[in-house]
C-alpha positions in Angstrom: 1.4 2.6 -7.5 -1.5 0.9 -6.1 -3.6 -0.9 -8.7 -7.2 -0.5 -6.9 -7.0 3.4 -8.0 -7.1 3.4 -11.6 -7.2 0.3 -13.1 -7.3 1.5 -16.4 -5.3 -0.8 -19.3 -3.7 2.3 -20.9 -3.4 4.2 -17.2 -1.4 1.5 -15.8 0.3 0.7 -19.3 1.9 4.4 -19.1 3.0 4.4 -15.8 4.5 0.9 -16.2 7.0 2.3 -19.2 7.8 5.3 -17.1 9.4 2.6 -14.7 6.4 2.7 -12.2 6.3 -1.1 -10.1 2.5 -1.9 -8.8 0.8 -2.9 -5.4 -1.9 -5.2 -5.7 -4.1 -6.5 -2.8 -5.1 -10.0 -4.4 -4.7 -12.4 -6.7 -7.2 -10.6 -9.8 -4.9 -7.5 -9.4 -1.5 -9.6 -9.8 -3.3 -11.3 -12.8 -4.1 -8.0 -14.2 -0.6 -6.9 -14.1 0.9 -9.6 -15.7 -1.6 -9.6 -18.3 -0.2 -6.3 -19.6 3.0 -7.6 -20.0 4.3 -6.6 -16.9 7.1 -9.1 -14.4 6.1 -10.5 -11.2 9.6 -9.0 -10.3 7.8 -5.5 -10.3 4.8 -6.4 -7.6 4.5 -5.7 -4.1 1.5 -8.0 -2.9 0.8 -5.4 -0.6 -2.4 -7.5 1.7 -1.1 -8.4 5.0 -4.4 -11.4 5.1 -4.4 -13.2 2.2 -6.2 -16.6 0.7 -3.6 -19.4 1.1 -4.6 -20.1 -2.8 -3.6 -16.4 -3.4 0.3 -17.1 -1.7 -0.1 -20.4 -3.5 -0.5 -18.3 -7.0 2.0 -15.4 -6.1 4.9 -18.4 -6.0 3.5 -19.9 -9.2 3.9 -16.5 -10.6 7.2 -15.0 -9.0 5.7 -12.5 -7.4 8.0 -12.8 -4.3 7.5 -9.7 -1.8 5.1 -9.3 0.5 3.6 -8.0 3.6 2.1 -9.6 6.9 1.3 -8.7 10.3 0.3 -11.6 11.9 1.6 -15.2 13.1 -0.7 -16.8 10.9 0.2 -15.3 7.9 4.0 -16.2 8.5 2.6 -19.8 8.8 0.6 -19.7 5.9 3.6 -18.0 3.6 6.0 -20.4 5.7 4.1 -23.3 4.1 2.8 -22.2 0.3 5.8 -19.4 -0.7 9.1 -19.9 2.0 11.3 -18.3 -0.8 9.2 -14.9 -0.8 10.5 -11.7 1.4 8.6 -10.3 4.0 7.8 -6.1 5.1 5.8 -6.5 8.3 3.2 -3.7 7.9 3.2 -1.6 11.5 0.3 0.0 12.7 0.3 4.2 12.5 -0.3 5.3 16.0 -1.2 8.4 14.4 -3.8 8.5 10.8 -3.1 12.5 10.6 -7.1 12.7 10.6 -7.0 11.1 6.9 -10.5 10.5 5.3 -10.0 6.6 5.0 -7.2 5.7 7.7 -5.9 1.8 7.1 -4.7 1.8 11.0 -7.7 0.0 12.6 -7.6 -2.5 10.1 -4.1 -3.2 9.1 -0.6 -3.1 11.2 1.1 -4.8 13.8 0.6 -3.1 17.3 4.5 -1.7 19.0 4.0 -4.8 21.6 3.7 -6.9 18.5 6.4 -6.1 16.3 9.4 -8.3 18.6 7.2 -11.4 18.5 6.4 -11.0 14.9 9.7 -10.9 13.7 11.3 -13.7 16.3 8.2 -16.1 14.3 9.9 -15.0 11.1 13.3 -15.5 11.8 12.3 -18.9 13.5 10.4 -20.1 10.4 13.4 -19.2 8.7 11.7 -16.1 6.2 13.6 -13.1 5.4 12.0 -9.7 6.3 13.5 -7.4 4.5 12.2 -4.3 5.8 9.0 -2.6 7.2 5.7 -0.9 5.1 2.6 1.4 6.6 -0.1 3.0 5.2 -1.0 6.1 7.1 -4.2 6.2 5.1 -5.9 8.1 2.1 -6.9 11.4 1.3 -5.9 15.0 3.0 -3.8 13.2 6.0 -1.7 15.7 7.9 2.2 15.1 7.1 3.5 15.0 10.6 1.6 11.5 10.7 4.8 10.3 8.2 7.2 12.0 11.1 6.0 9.8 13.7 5.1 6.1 11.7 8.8 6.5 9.8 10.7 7.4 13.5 8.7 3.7 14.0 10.1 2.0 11.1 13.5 2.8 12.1 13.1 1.4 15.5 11.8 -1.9 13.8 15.2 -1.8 11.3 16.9 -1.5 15.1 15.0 -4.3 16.3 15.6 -6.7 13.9 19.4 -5.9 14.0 19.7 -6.3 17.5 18.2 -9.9 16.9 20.6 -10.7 14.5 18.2 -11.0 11.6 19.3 -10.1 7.2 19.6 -6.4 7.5 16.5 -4.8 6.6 16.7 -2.5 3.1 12.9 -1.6 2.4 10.8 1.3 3.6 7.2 1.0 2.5 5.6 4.5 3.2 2.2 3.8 1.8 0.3 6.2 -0.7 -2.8 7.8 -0.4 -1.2 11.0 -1.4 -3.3 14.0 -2.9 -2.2 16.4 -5.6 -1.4 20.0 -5.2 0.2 21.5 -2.0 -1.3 18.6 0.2 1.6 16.2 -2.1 4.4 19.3 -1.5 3.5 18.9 2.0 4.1 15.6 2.5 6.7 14.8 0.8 8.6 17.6 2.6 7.8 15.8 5.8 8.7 12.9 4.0 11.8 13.8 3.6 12.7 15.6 6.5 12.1 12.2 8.9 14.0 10.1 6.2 17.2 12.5 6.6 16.7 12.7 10.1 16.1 8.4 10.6 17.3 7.1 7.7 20.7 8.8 6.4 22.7 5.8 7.6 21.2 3.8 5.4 22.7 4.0 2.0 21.5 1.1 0.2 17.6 1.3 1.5 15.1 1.1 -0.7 12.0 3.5 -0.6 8.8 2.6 -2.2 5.4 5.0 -1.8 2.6 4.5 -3.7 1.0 7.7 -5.2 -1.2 6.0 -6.9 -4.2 8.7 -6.4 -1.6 11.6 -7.3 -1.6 10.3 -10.3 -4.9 9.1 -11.1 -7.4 11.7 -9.6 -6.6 14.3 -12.1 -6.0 12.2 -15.2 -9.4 11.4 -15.6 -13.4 12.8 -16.5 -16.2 10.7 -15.8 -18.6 11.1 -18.2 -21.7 9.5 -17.8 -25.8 9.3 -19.3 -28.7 11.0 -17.7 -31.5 7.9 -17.9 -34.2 9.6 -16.2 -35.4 12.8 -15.3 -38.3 13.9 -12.7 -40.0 17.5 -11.6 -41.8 17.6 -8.4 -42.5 21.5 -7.7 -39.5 23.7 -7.8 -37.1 20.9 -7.6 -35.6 19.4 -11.0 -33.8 15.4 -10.6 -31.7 13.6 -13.0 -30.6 9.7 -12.3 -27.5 8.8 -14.3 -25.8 5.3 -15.2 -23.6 5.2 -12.4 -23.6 6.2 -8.6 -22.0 5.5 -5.4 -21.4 1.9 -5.8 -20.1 2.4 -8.8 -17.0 4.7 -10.0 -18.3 7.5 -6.8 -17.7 4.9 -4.7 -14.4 6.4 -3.0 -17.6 9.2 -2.0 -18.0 7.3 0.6 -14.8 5.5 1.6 -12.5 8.4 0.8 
């Protein structure tokens, strides 16, 4: 699961001893993990930009697979972290209309894909497979038809180059519960079956991090102030937007 959801000690703790492996986005999130006791061997560090001092800290640590989806970061992991794998996050051409999409931020464009992964294979890093993020919250499932048909052309890419054969599929998370989850994961599975079923030793990670998290949890918080102007009765509490209601506005 993805660690920015719930970073709750006894959330994560839980998960961890019912076999679940963690995504972290930077260096305080790796440290986070480990701190609970956790091995670097069970950490995607799922950022596609990162700090040099951050790749310079996942080698320090072990934690040795990541994503990227750019020449610089191959040069950067080329230099601080040559021994770690590669998933070279691709770009959803279609978000599914979900309420925080990653696509304009994150993933490699279809024109972009053969040149990232000749730099790879000429700097000598293995990719061992492919990741995307269709994006958070309510997005419609036949976005995972279309972004996992792309994967598979990127597993057929690299073969044809004569690259390590690919074994990781990366779907993302941002997965709801209720039927929204049944939904998806039908889809899900449908476009693995149809893409995939040749593949028997591929290794699928998601990361349902807010399936988990968004039901496990009450906020509970303390009215500090209280005002009554006519007919109309406010409260101000000790939290808000920019604190745990932030995914309000992001989500």
């Amino acid at each position: 699961i993805a660690v920015k959801c719930n970073p709750e000690p006894s959330f994560l703790s839980m998960l961890a001893a019912m076999g679940s492996n963690f995504d972290c986005a930077s260096r305080a999130e790796i440290e986070y993990v480990l701190s609970l006791g956790i091995s670097p061997e069970r950490i995607v560090f799922a950022n596609p930009c990162k700090p040099e001092s951050d790749i310079i800290f996942a080698e320090k640590v072990g934690v040795n697979l990541t994503t990227y989806d750019s020449e610089d970061e191959v040069y950067k992991i080329k230099k601080h972290h040559p021994k770690c794998e590669l998933l070279l996050r691709i770009k959803p051409m279609n978000d599914g209309n979900a309420r925080c999409p990653m696509g304009p931020k994150y993933g490699a464009l279809p024109e972009e894909i053969e040149p990232l992964l000749r730099i790879a294979q000429a700097s000598r890093l293995t990719v061992s497979g492919v990741s995307f993020h269709i994006g958070s919250g309510d997005a419609d499932s036949n976005a995972y038809l279309g972004a996992i048909a792309a994967a598979k052309q990127v597993f057929e890419t690299a073969d044809k180059f004569g690259m390590s054969k690919m074994n990781v599929l990366d779907i993302g998370g941002g997965f709801t519960s209720g039927h929204q989850f049944t939904t998806a994961a039908t889809a899900v599975k449908s476009a693995l079956q149809q893409h995939f079923s040749n593949e028997p030793e591929l290794t699928i990670i998601a990361e349902p991090g807010r399936f988990f998290a968004e039901t496990a949890f009450t906020l509970a918080t303390t009215i500090i102030g209280k005002r009554v102007r006519g007919d109309l009765r406010e409260y101000w509490i000790n939290d808000g937007l920019y604190g745990s209601m932030n995914c309000v506005l992001y989500d």
